[in-house]
Structures are given as structure tokens and as C-alpha cells.
N, C-alpha and C positions, 0 to 999 in steps of 0.2 A: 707044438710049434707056434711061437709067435713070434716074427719079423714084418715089421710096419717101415715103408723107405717112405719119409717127407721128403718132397720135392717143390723149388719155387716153380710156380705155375704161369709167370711174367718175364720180365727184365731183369729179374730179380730183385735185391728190398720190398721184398714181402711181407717184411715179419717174421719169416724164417725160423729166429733165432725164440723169441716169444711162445710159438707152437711147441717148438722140439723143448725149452724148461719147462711147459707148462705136460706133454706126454713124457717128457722121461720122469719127473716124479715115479711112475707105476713100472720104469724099465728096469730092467737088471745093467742091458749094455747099453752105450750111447755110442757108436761106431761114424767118424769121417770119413765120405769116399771119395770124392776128386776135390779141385781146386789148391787153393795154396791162402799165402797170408793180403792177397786181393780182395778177400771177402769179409765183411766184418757182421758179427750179428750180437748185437745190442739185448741187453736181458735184465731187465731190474729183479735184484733177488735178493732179498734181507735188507729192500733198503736204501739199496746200493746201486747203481748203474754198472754191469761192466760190458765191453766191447771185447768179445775174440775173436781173434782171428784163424787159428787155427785147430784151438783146442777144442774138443762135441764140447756142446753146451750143457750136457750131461754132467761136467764139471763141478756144476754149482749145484749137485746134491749126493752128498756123502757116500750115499749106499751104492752111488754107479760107475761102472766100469768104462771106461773110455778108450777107445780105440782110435789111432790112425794108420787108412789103408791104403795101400800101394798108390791108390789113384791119386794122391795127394802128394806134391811138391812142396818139401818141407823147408824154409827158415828159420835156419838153427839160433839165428840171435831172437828172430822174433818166438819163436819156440820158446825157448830160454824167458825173454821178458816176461811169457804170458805164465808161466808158469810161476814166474816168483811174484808177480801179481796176484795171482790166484792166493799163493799162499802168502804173503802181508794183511790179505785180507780174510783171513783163517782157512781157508781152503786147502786140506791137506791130499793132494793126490799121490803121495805115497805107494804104491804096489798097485792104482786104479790107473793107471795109464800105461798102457799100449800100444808100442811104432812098429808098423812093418818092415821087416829086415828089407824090404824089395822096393820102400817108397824113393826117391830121389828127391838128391839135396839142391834148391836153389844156391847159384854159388856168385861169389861177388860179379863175374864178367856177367851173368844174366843179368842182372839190374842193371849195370853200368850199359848192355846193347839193348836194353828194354826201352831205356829214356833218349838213349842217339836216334835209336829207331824213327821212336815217336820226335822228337825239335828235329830231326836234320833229316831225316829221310823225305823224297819227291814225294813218295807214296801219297796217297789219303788216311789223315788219321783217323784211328779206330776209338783213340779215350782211353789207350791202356791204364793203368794205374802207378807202372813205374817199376811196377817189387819183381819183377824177373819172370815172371809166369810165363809168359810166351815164348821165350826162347828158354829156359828150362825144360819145355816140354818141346819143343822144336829137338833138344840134344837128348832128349828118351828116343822118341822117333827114330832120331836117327842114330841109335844106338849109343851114342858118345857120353852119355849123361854119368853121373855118379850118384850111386844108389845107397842107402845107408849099410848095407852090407859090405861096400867097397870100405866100410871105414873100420872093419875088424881085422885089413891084411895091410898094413902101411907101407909095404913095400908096392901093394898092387896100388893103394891110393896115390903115391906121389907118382907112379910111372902115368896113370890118369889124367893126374893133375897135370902136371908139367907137359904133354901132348894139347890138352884142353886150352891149357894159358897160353901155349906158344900157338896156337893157332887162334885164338879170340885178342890175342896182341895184334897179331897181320892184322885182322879187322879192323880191328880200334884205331890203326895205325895207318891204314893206305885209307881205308875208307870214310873214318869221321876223325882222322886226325886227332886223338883224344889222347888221354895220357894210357901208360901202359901199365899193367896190374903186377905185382910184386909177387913171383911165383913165392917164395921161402913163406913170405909174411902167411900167405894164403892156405898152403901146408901145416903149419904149423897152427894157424886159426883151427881148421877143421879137425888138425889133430885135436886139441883141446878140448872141441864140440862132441868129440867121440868118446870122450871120459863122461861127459855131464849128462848123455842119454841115454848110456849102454846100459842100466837099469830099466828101461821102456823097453827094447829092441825085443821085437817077438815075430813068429810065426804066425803072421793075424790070423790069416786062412784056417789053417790046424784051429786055434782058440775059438774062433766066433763058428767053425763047424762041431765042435766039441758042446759048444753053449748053445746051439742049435736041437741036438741030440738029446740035451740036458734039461730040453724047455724052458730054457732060459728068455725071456721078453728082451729082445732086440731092438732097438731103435736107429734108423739110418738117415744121418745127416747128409745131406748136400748143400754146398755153399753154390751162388748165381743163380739164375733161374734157366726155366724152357729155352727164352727165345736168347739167351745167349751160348747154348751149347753148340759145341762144335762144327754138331751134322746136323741140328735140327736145329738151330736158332738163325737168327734175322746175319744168316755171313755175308760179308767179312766182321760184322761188327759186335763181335762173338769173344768170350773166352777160348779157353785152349783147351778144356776138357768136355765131359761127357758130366752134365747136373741133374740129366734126365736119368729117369729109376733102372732104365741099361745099365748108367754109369757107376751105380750103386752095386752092381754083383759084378763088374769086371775091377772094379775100383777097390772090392772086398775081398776079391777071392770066393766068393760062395754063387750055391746056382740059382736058377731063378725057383724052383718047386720048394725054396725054402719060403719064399714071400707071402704071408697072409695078405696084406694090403695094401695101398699105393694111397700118404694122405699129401693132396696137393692144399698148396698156399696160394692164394689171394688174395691181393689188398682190394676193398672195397670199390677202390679206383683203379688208375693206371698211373707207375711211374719208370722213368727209365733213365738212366745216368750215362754220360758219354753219348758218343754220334752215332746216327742212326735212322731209319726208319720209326715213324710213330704217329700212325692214324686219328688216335684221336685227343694228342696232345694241346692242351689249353694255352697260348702262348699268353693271354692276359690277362686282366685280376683277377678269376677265378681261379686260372693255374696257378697264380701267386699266394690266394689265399688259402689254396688246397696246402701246394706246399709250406709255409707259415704254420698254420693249423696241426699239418700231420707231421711239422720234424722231418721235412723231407732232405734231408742232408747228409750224404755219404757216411757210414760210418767208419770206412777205412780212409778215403779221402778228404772230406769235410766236404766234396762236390756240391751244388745244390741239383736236387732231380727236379728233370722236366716231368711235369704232372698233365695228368689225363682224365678223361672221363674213364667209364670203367669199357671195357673190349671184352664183350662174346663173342668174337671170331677166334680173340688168344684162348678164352679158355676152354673153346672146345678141342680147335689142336694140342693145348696140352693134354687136353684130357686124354685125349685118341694117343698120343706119343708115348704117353707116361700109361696107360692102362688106370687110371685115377679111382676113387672108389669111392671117395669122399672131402670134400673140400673145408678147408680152413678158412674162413674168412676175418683177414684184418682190417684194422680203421676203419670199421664202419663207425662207430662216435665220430670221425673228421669229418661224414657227410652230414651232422646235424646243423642244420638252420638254412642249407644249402635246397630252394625249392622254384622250380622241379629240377628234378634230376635226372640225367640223360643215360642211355645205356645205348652203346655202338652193336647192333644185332646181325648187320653186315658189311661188306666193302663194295663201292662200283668206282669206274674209273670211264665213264661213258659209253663203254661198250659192251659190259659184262656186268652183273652183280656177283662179289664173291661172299659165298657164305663159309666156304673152308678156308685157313689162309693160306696166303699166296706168300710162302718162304723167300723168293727169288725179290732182290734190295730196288730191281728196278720197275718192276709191278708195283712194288709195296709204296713203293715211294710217290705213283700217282694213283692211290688207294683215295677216296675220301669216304668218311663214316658215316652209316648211315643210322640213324639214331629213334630209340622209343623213348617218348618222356612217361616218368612216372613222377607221383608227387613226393614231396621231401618230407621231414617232421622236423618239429623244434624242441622236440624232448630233451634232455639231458638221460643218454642211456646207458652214461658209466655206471650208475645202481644197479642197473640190472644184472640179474643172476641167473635166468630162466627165460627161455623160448617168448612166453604166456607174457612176461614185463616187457617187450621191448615195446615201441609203436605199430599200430598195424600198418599203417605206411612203410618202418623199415622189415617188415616180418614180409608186407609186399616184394619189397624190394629185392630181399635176400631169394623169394619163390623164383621170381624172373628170372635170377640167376640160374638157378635149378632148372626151370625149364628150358633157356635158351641151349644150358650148359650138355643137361644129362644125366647131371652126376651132384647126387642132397651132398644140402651142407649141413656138418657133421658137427662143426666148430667155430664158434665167431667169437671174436676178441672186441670189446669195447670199450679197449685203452688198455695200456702199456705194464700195471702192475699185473702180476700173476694173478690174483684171483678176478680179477676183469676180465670173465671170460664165462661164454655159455655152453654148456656140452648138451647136445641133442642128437639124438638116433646115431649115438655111438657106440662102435663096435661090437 
């Protein structure tokens, strides 16, 4: 039995996408378990850059099998793009991809109440990204949603559909006055959608417990990180699912005693995209240079991310939430020439030091960090291949982590191509 869930350990952009092409290499399966096409993760492979959004990253190597699981809200055109993407650029996923009969479809009135939300709603905005996520999973909730399963009975989908449209019209319509959705047009769309992926449509559960039994090497993607899930991340200003390693066996279908181990992601530093709480974000030309340096720019939305020093208070709550085993460490190459270098070891707010975080937006939000310096290097440490080559300064650096944390680091990435990267005291 081997099943490993990577999970982002921050705000996610992590790196995410870098870890998981660089462990599915040795996978059989590469399985998605929440989020939707909100998420992008960035993988140079042959080459080539590419950004999915929805597809495992497992994708971009031949021999593995790719899964999407229930916990995943699916967009059937960005589905579709990413797929003939993949294949333009020889990527044949032919008979290796697999959709949960039981995932639910993003459908056009999600996006269209995602974006009114956000410009016209009094509320305070949270940074959504637009693509329908939140009210997609708002209509699972509340039962009303349409599930890929719904698309193999057409008489059950239009009686669905046409319930769903005529009540997201009244919205559109008393409440942001917006134009109203084309039920026939819309029907007939997802008709279509449902010829082009009935080849995928599988029983994940059944499959990934069968390749469980079979000793098959499992790999479990998660898209967003810790502090933006649902129940454990910095709310309101959260996604809409579960990123944490929980979300990965309800999001699969499988139980937790199948899990060997829990590899969490960390960027070197701290960044965060959209509003929010953030301790120990650099508002000036270091945050600027950080981001510069590290490519710190949305991959689904071009966003620029607020940048940070690095936070030991995040990664020990992740670590505690997620059950962690072993950490990934990215961008450490962004901190070279950067000297000294600060690491956030707690929070106080004048009355309290906090050393666990304080989840709750209005705590967090009069947090200020409290920081150890260590010294920086001016190495160039994209060469390195081995623990023993880095600089002792960053080998220091990376320890600190470890001990404030809890939990060795397992993996460090020292730039963006696949083999820029160290494996130490793994697995």
C-alpha cells in the first residue's frame, strides 16, 4: 500500500504543481480531489511550460493514470481546452483519465453569480477568481447542483436544468439586474459536453480502491492551500472546498488507513493572492523584489501575490491539521543574495504572544510578527543536486524550519525545471 496526499501548506502557490511532476514520475495514479479550474499549477516538462487547471499533473508523464474526484467541480469547456492542449503538445491521455460519475458540473449561471457577487454585491470582497467555484459548491450543498451522472439520463438533466435556470434568472434579474441565461442554448451545450467525456466517466472509488488492493503508488493532488480551506483556512477569505489531506479521502472516495503519508508544500517564503489577513507580508521593495524574483503572478489569474517573509506559526498549524510527515520546500534559489533573512517564529498583538495560529480574521488581523534573523548566502544554488552542495547558511536555514516546524524537510526545489531539485531523508 502506497498512497502519499500533497497538500499546499500556505495560501497556497506553493509550488504545488512542481512537487506532484516531480513524485508522480515513480506513481502509477495521479488522482484530483477538491477544487475546480480556480486553481492553476504551473510544470515545466520537456521544455515546455504548461499551466492546468484541472487536469493531476500526473498528465505530463505517459505511464500515469489520472484521476478526477468527486470533490472537484468540473468546467467542461476548460476540461475540454486543457485536454486538447495537452494533446497538441503530444500528450496522449487516451484510456489514462478518469472523472467521477458523482463530481458536479460548473454551469454557465455559476460564473455569471460569481462575478455580480464579487462588483455589485455590499458584502466585503473575498478575491474570488470569477470561474463559478463558490456558488457551484454553494448548489452541491444545497443539493441542487448537477453531477456528471445527471448527464447520462437527458430527460433528468433538462428537468434540472430548466428548475436551476429559472430560479438563477429571478436572481440575475430582481437582484443585479443582469441579462438572463438562454435555458435551450444551455441544454444543449451540456448535451454536447456529455458525448466528449463519456469515455472518462468512472466509478473513482471502486477504481482507486481496487489500485489500492493492487499496490498500485497513488499520488493525491490538491489544488489551494491550508489557510484557504473552507474549515481551516483564514474565513471568509477561503475557497469553497476542503485542500487539507481530510479533503483528499472525502474528495476520493477512499478511507483514511489507506494513507502512507501526508507531503506538505512550502515556499521558502510567504505568499498570498486576493484579501485577507497576512502577518508577515512585505508591503515594500523587498515584497516587490521577492515577487519579481520568484514569478510571483497568479497562474489562473495573472494576480500579482503579496509576498512575505517566511511564517512558522503557518507551518505548524498546517502541519498539526494535515497530519504532515514531511515537507517540500520551494523557492528557496528566490532567497539568494537576500542577507539577513527574517523567519516569523511567533504572533503577539500586545496582550498575548501567539505561538499556535489564531484562525479567527479579527485576531489575525492585529497579529504582528515576531521575527529571528538568520543570515542569507550569495550562492547561485540552481547547481545543486545534493543536501552536502547547498550553502551552509541555506542548509541553516532550511534546519530552523525543521525545528520551529516539527516536521524534516524531505524536498527542496531550487528552481522551476524538474531536475532542480534535492531529495533527502526520503521515504
Amino acid at each position: 500500500m502506497s498512497v502519499t496526499i500533497l497538500v499546499g501548506a500556505q495560501w497556497g502557490d506553493e509550488g504545488k504543481g512542481k512537487v506532484v511532476h516531480f513524485l508522480s514520475r515513480d506513481a502509477d495514479i495521479v488522482a484530483r480531489y477538491q477544487g475546480g479550474a480556480n486553481a492553476g499549477h504551473t510544470v515545466v516538462a520537456n521544455g515546455c511550460t504548461f499551466v492546468l487547471h484541472l487536469l493531476p499533473v500526473g498528465a505530463l508523464w505517459p505511464h500515469v493514470i489520472c484521476v478526477i474526484g468527486a470533490g472537484v467541480v468540473v468546467d467542461p469547456s476548460a476540461l475540454i481546452d486543457e485536454i486538447e492542449q495537452l494533446e497538441k503538445a503530444g500528450f496522449d491521455i487516451s484510456g489514462r483519465l478518469f472523472i467521477s460519475h458523482q463530481a458536479h458540473l460548473i454551469m454557465p449561471y455559476h460564473k455569471l453569480l460569481d462575478r455580480m457577487a464579487e462588483e455589485k454585491s455590499p458584502r466585503e470582497k473575498i478575491g474570488t477568481t470569477g470561474r463559478g467555484i463558490g456558488p457551484a459548491y454553494v448548489d452541491k450543498v444545497a443539493r441542487t447542483g448537477i453531477r456528471i451522472v445527471d448527464l447520462l439520463n437527458h430527460d433528468i438533466l433538462r428537468a434540472k436544468l430548466r428548475r436551476n435556470i429559472e430560479e438563477k434568472n429571478l436572481v440575475l434579474s430582481r437582484i443585479y439586474e443582469t441579462e438572463q441565461l438562454d435555458e435551450d442554448q444551455i441544454i444543449q451545450e451540456y448535451l454536447e459536453f456529455d458525448k466528449r467525456i463519456d469515455p472518462y466517466v468512472k466509478d473513482v472509488s471502486v477504481f482507486l480502491t481496487d489500485a489500492i488492493q493492487e499496490g498500485k503508488k497513488i499520488l493525491l493532488e490538491g489544488a489551494q492551500g491550508t489557510l484557504l480551506d473552507i474549515d481551516a483556512g483564514t474565513y471568509p477569505f477561503v475557497t469553497s472546498s476542503n485542500p487539507t489531506a481530510g479533503g483528499a479521502l472525502t474528495g476520493l472516495g477512499i478511507g483514511p488507513r489507506c494513507v502512507e503519508q501526508v507531503v506538505g508544500v512550502l515556499k521558502a517564503y510567504t505568499t498570498r493572492v486576493g484579501h485577507g489577513p497576512f502577518p508577515t507580508e512585505l508591503p515594500g521593495e523587498l515584497g516587490v523584489r521577492l515577487r519579481e524574483t520568484g514569478t510571483e503572478y497568479g497562474a489562473t489569474t495573472g494576480r500579482p501575490r503579496r509576498c512575505g517573509w517566511f511564517d512558522a506559526v503557518v507551518a505548524r498549524y498546517s502541519a498539526r491539521v494535515n497530519g504532515v510527515d514531511t515537507w517540500a520546500i520551494t523557492k528557496l534559489d528566490v532567497l539568494t543574495g537576500i542577507d539577513p533573512l527574517k523567519v516569523c517564529v511567533t504572533y503577539e498583538d500586545g496582550r498575548r504572544t501567539y505561538r499556535n495560529f489564531p484562525a479567527v480574521p479579527h485576531i489575525l488581523e492585529g497579529c504582528r510578527p515576531v521575527y529571528e534573523e538568520l543570515p542569507g548566502w550569495s550562492e547561485n544554488i540552481q547547481g545543486a543536486r545534493r543536501w552536502d552542495a547547498l550553502p551552509l547558511n541555506a542548509q541553516n536555514y532550511l534546519r530552523f524550519i525543521e525545528e520551529l516546524s516539527g516536521v524534516p524537510v524531505g524536498i527542496i526545489s531550487i528552481g522551476p525545471d524538474h531536475d532542480m531539485t534535492i531529495v533527502r531523508d526520503w521515504g
